[in-house]
C-alpha positions as CSV (number, residue, x, y, z in Angstrom):
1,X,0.0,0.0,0.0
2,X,2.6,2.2,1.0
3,X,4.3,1.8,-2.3
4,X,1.3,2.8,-4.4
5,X,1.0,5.8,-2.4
6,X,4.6,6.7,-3.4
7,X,4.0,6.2,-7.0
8,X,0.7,7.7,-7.4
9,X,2.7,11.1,-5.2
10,X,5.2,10.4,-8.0
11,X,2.8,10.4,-11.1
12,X,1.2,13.4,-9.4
13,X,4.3,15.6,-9.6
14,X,5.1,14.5,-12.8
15,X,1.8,15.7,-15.0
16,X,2.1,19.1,-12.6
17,X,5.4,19.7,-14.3
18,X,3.9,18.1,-17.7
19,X,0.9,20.7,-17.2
20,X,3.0,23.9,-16.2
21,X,5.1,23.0,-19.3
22,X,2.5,23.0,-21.6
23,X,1.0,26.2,-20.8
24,X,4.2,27.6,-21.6
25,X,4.1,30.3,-24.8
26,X,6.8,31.4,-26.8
27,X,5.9,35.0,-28.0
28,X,8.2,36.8,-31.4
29,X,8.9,40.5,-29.9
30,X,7.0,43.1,-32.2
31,X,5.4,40.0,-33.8
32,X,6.4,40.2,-37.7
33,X,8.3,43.2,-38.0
34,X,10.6,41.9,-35.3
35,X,13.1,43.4,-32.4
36,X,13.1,47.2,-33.8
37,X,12.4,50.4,-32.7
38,X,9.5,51.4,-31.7
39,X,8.4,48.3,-29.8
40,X,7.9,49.3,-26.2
41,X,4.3,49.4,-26.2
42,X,4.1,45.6,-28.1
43,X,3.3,43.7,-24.6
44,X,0.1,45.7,-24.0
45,X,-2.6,43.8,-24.0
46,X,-0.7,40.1,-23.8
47,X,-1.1,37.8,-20.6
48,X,2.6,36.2,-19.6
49,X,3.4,33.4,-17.6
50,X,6.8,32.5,-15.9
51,X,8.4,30.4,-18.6
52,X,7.1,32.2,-21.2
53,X,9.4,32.3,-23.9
54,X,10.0,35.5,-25.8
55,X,11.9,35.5,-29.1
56,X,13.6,38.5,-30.0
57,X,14.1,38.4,-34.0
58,X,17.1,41.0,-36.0
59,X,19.9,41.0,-38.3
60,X,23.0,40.1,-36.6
61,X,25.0,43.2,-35.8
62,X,21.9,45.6,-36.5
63,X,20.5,45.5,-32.6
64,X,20.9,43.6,-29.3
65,X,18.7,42.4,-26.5
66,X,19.9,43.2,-22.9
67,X,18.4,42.0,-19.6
68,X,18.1,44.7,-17.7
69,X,16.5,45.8,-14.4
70,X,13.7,48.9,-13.5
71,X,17.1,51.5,-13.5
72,X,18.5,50.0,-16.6
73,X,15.2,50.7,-18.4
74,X,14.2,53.9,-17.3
75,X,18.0,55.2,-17.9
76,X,18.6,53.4,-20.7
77,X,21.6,52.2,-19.4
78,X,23.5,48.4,-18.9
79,X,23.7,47.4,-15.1
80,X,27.2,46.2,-14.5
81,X,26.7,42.2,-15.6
82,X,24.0,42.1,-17.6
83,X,23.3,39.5,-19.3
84,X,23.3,40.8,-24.0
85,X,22.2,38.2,-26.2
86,X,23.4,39.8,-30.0
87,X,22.7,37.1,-32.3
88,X,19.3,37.4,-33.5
89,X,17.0,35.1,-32.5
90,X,17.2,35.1,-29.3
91,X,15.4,33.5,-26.9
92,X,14.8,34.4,-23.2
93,X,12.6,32.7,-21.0
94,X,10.5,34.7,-18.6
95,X,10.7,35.2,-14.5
96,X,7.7,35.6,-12.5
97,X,7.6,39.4,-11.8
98,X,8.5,42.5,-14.0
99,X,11.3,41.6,-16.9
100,X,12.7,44.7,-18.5
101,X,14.4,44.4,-21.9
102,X,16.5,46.9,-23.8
103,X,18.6,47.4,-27.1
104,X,21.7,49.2,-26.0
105,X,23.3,50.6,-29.4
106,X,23.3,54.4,-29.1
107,X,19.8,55.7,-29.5
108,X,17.8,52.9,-30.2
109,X,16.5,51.9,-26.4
110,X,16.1,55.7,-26.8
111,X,13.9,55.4,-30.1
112,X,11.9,52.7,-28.1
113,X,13.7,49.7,-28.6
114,X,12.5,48.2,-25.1
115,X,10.0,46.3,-23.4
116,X,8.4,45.6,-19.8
117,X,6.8,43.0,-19.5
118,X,5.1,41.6,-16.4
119,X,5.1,37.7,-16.1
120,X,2.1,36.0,-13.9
């Protein structure tokens, strides 16, 4: 009996995880036109989840996508060890809580290339 309970406590966590995976979404920043300027009001509207995915799509070399926190995004500045994706096609998964995102070539977090995005 015992054993039973342990395995039905296993099967249990294992189709939570299975569930919380699937409701993951993997969002492309600014939709077709891409990670450009102009872009910081592209989350209104949209529901996010923790583990969200969000895909930030440019030319290599034209932009870059920078974790940043509330400071960093206001300023338009790079915290000391953030973390700069500059491939295109980047992916970065979400955190519960606020998740601030900026390009930061001169002028372009400026010209709006950044997003806030609140993740449930």
């Amino acid at each position: 009996m015992e054993m039973n309970m342990k395995m039905m406590f296993v099967l249990c966590i294992v189709v939570l995880i299975q569930t919380e995976m699937a409701h993951a979404v993997e969002y492309k920043v600014g939709d077709s036109g891409g990670w450009t300027f102009n872009t910081v009001g592209w989350p209104k509207g949209k529901r996010f989840r923790a583990g969200d995915t969000l895909t930030f799509n440019y030319p290599n070399g034209a932009h870059n996508v920078v974790v940043v926190n509330k400071a960093g995004y206001n300023t338009c500045s790079t915290p000391r060890g953030a973390k700069v994706y500059s491939k295109g096609g980047d992916k970065v998964k979400l955190v519960k809580g606020q998740n601030y995102f900026i390009c930061n070539y001169a002028g372009h977090c400026e010209s709006g290339m950044k997003i806030s995005v609140f993740a449930m």
